[in-house]
C-alpha positions in Angstrom: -4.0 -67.2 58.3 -6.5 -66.7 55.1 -5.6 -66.7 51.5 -5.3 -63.5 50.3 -7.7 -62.1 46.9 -7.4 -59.2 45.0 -9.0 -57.0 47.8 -8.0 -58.8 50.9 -4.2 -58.2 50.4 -5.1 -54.5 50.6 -6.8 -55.1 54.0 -3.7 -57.0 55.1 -1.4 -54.7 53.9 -2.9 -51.7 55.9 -3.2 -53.9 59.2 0.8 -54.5 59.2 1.4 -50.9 58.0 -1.0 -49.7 60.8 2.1 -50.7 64.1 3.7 -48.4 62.2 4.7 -46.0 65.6 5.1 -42.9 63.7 1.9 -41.1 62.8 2.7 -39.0 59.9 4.5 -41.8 58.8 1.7 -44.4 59.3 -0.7 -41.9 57.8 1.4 -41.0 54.2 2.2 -45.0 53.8 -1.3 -46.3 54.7 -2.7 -43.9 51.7 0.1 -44.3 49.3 -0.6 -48.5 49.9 -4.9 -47.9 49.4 -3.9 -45.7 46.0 -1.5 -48.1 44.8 -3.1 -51.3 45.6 -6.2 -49.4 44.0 -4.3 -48.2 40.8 -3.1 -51.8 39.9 -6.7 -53.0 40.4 -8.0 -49.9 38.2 -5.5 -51.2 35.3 -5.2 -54.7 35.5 -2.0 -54.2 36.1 0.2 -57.2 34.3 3.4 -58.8 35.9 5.7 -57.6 32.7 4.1 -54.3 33.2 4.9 -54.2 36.4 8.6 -55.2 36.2 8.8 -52.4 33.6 8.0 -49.7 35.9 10.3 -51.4 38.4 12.9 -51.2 35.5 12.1 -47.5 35.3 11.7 -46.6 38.8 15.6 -48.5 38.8 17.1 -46.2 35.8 15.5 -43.5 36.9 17.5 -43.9 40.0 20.7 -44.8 38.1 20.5 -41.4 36.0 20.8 -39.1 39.6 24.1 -37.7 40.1 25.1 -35.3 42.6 24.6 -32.6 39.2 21.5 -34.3 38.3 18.5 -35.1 40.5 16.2 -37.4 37.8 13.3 -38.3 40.7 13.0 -34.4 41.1 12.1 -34.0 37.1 9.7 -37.0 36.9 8.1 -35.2 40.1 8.0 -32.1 37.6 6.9 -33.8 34.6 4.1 -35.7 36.1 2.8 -32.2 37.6 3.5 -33.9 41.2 5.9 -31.3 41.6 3.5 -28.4 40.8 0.2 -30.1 42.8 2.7 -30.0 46.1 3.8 -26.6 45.5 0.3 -25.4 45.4 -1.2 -26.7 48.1 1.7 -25.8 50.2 1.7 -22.6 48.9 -2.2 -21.9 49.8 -1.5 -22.9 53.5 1.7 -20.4 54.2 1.3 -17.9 51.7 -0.2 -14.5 52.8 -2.9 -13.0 50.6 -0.4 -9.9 49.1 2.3 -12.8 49.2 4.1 -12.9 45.5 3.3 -16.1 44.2 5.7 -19.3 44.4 7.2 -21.8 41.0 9.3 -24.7 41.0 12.7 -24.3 42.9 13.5 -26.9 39.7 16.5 -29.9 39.7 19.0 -27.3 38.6 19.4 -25.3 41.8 22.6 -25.1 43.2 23.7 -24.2 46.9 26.0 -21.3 47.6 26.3 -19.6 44.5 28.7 -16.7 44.1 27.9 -13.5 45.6 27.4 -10.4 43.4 27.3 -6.5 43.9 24.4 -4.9 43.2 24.3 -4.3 39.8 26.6 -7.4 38.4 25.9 -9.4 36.0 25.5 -13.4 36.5 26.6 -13.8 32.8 30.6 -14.5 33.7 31.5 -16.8 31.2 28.2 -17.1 28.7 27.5 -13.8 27.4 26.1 -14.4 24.6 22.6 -13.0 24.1 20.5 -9.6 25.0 21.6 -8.1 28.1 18.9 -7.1 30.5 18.9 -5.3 33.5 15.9 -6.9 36.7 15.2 -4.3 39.9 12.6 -4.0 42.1 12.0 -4.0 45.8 11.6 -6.8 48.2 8.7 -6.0 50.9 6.3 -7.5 53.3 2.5 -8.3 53.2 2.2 -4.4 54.5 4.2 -2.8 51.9 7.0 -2.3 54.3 10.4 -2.7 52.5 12.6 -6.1 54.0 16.0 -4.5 54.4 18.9 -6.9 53.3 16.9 -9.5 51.6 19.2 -12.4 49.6 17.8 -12.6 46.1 19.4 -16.1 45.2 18.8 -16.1 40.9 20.0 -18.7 38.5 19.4 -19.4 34.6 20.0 -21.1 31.2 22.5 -19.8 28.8 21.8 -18.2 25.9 22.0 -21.5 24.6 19.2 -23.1 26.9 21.4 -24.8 29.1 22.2 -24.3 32.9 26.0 -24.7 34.2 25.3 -28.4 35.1 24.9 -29.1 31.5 26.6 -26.8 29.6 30.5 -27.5 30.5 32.4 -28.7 33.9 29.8 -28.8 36.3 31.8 -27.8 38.7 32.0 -24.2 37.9 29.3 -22.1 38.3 27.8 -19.7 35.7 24.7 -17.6 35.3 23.5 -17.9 39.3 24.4 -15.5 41.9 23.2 -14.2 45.3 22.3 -10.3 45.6 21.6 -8.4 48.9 18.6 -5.9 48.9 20.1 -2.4 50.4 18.4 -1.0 53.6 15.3 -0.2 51.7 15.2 -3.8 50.0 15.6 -2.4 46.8 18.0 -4.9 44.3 18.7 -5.1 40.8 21.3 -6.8 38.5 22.3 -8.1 34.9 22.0 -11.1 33.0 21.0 -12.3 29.2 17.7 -12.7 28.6 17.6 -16.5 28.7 15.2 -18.7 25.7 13.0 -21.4 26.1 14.5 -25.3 26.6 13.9 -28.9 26.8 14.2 -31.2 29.8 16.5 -33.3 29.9 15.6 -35.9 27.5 18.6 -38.4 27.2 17.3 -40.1 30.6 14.3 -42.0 31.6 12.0 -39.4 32.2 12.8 -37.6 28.3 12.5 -41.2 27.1 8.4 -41.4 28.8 7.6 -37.9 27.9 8.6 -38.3 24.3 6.6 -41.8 24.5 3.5 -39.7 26.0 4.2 -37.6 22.8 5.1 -34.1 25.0 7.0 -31.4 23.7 9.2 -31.8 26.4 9.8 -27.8 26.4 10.2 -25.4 28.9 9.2 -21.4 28.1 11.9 -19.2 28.8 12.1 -18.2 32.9 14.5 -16.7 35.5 14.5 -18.7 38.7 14.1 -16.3 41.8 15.0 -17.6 45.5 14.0 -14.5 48.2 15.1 -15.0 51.6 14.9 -13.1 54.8 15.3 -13.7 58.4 11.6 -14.4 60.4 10.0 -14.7 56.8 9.3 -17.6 54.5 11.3 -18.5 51.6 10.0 -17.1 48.5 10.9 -19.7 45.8 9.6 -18.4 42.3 10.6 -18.3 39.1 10.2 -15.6 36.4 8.4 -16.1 32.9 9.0 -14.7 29.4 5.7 -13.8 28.3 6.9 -13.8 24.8 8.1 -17.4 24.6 6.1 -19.9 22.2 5.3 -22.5 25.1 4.5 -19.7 27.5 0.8 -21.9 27.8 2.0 -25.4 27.3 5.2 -25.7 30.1 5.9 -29.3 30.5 6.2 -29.2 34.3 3.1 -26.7 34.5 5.4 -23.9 36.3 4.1 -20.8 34.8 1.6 -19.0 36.4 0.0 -15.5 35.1 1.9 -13.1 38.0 4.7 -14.6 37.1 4.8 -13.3 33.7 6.9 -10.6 32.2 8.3 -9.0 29.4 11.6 -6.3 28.9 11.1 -3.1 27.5 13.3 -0.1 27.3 12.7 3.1 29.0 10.8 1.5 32.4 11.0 4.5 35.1 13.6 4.7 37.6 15.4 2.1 36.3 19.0 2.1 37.3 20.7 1.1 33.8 18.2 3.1 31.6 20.8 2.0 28.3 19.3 -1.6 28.9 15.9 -3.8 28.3 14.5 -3.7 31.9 12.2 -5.7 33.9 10.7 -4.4 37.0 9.2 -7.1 39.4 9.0 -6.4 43.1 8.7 -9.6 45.7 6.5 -10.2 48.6 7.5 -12.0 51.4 5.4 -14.0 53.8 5.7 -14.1 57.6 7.4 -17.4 58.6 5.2 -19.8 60.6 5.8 -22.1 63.2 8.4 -25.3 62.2 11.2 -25.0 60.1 9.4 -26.0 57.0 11.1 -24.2 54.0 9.0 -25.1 51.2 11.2 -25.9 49.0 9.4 -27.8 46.2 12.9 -29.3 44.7 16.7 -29.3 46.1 20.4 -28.9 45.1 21.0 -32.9 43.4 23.7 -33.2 45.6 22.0 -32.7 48.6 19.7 -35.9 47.9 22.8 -38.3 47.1 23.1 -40.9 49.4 26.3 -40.3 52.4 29.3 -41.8 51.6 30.2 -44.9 54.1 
């Protein structure tokens, strides 16, 4: 037995972690326990300072419902999110491979299938009606026949379904099927910029840390096929003010766009189009979705 300082606890710490059977396991929690130990020597860390991100940590918790998944938007805001995505991304993507966002807190599981050329907008349809095609092919240009394109959006209003009214019912999401040459297209409103949640613990830091809190206008895009890897993306309204300032640092500069009227062979030529075509990646060994982000009620904790 020795009395422990402010450097021996560390080394004590890591020798009881070290049994620790499983090696991934034993690996992640070994380095999170060197960083932390190392970030509360770095700040002098005081005890009421610590009990007030124990206090957070705690609300933060408190604010997840199975609609609401407040871990996954500090994750966001604090750019962990966007720094897992990335590097996840650069090991799985193939070069031609269209390039991957945030799946976001505000995804929802089975969402209502649509024919091509439907419109999401069911019960908002307020704001300017667009039409989105393209074609959904592999790192060789061949087409992926029967691809799900899985999209879901704000309101014209800047609010998903989870936020808007009953939760329950689903609005502006939907599930398309590319055709046998994987080309796809469909309706919605063009959707506008909006701010994070910010009645909950994480709005309440990012307004401390003096952040906008904004988010530039997007579409989310979820591309799946059988043998490839899920392409989880998001589209970007090039014309939105914050377009260059997104709070959880989703936007990257493939993944802009902008509408326009008269965009060849474009199936509703009466509407603002936007042509983007997705490229999936071969699917490597494990089951490893890369999913940066989850439907909230996935992550609730089982019923006993």
């Amino acid at each position: 037995m020795q009395d422990l300082d402010r450097d021996s606890v560390t080394a004590e710490a890591l020798a009881q972690i070290a049994r620790t059977p499983d090696p991934r396991l034993r690996e992640i929690m070994m380095a999170a326990t060197r960083h932390l130990h190392e970030f509360a020597r770095e700040v002098n860390l005081k005890p009421d300072e610590w009990l007030a991100g124990i206090a957070f940590l705690t609300a933060v918790g408190q604010a997840c419902t199975p609609f609401r998944q407040e871990f996954i938007l500090l994750s966001d805001v604090l750019g962990l999110s966007r720094l897992v995505n990335v590097m996840h991304d650069a090991e799985g993507r193939e070069a031609a491979g269209t390039e991957t966002s945030l799946l976001g807190p505000f995804f929802r599981e089975k969402a209502p299938e649509f024919a091509p050329g439907e419109s999401i907008a069911v019960h908002d349809t307020q704001g300017t009606e667009v039409v989105i095609f393209g074609q959904v092919t592999d790192s060789t240009g061949q087409p992926v026949p029967g691809a799900e394109i899985d999209v879901w959006q704000t309101n014209a209003e800047g609010l998903y379904d989870l936020q808007a009214r009953d939760a329950t019912v689903m609005d502006m999401r939907g599930r398309f099927r590319a055709d046998d040459q994987g080309r796809f297209h469909l309706r919605t409103v063009k959707p506008i910029g909006y701010s994070i949640p910010m009645d909950g613990p994480v709005g309440q830091m990012v307004h401390r840390q003096n952040r906008h809190g904004m988010r530039p206008a997007h579409i989310h895009v979820l591309v799946a096929a059988p043998g490839y890897r899920d392409l989880v993306t998001a589209l970007y309204f090039g014309d939105d003010p914050n377009i260059g300032s997104d709070t959880v640092f989703g936007v990257s500069q493939s993944l802009v766009i902008q509408e326009a009227m008269g965009l060849p062979d474009s199936p509703r030529p009466d509407l603002p189009g936007i042509r983007y075509d997705f490229c999936l990646s071969r699917q490597g060994s494990g089951n490893d979705s890369g999913r940066v982000g989850a439907d909230p009620s996935r992550l609730m904790p089982a019923a006993e």
